[in-house]
N, C-alpha and C positions, 0 to 999 in steps of 0.2 A: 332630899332638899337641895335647892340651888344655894351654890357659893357666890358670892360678888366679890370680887376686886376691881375698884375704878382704874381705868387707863387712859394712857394720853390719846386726845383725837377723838374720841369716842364720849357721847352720852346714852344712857342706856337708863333707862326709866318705865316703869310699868306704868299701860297708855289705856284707861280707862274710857277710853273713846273707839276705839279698836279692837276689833278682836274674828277672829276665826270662826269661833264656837266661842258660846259664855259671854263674859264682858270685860273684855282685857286680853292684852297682849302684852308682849316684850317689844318696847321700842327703841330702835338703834338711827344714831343720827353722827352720822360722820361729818369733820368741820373740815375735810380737803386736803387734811397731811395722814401719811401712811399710819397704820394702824393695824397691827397684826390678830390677837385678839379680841373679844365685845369684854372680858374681862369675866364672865357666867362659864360658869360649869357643873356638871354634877355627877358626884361616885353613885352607882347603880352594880347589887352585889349580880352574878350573872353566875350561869350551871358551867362548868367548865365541860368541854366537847359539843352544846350545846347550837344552832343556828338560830339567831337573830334578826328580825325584821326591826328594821329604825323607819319611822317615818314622823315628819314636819310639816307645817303650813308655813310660808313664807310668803310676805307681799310688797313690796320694793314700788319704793317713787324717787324716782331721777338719783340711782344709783350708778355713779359712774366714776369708774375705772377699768384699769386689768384683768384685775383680780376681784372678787363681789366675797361676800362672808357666804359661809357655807358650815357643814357643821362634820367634826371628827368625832370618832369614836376611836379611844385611846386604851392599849391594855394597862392601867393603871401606877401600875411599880415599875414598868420598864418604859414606857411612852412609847411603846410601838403602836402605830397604824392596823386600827383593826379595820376602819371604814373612813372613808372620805366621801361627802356628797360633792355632789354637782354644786357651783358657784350661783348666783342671783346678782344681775343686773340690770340697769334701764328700768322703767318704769310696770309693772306685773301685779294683775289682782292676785290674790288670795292662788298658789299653786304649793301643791305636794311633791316635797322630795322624800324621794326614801332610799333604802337600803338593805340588801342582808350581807349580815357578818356570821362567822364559823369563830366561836369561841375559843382559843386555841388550850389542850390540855393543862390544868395547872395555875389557869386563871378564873377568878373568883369575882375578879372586881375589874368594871372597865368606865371611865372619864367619856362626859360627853363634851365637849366645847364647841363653842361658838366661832370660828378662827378666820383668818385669809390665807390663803397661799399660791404662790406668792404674796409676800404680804409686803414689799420694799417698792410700792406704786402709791399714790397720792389715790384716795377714795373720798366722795362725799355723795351726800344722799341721805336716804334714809327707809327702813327695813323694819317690819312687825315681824314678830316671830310667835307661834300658837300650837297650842297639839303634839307636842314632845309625845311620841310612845317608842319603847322598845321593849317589843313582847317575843317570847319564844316558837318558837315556828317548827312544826317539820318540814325537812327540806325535800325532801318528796313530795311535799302537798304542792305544788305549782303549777301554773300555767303551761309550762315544756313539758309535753309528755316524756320520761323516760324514755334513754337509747335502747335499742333490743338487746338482746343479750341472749345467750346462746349457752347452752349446758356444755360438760366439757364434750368435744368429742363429736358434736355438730357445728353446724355454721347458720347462720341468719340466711335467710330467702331472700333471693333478690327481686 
């Protein structure tokens, strides 16, 4: 479940006119003074050693500054960085960001938020946000085929 705390700068309102998929979105409207959080976040318990895919729907109209909100994945007792997306600016239909994260051993629980960073630059504008997932991944399953690799005692063909 999402937590709210209001913040300065920011309005943030669920926008029944809007939406990715379904009918609704999270709408963020910046009024042109710095604003480091949207003031949303949510605990999500997680496998410890586990790899993670994060991915977002994000759609921006005449968001301008620096710095654009993007969204962190936090390991939750310590605030360490477990993922950082790419920022959103300028005006963008409905685009996917995503991510994987490597749960680090011993963690259980990791914070999604909603944030800026740099976050000490004036923004205004305004941001729907849709399609929160973080599901678990093998990290083998991808697009890059595996490097070669080579038993002991031989070598890889050139």
């Amino acid at each position: 479940d999402w937590k709210f705390e209001p913040v300065a700068h920011l309005t943030a309102v669920i926008d029944d006119s809007t939406a990715h998929s379904g009918s609704r979105s999270l709408s963020l409207t910046y009024d042109g003074e710095p604003a480091y959080e949207a003031g949303w976040r949510e605990y999500v318990p997680v496998k410890p050693g586990a790899t993670y895919k994060f991915t977002a729907w994000i759609k921006s109209e005449d968001l301008t500054s620096s710095s654009g909100p993007r969204f962190v994945l936090t390991e939750s007792f310590n605030d360490s960085v477990l993922l950082l997306t790419h920022d959103i600016l300028d005006t963008h239909p409905w685009q996917e960001v995503e991510g994987l994260t490597h749960v680090p051993s011993g963690t259980s629980l990791v914070t999604v938020t909603i944030t800026r960073s740099p976050a000490n630059t004036r923004i205004s504008g305004k941001a729907w946000i849709d399609d929160l997932s973080l599901e678990e991944v093998n990290p083998f399953n991808s697009a890059t085929p595996p490097m070669p690799s080579s038993s002991p005692g031989t070598s890889p063909r050139k």
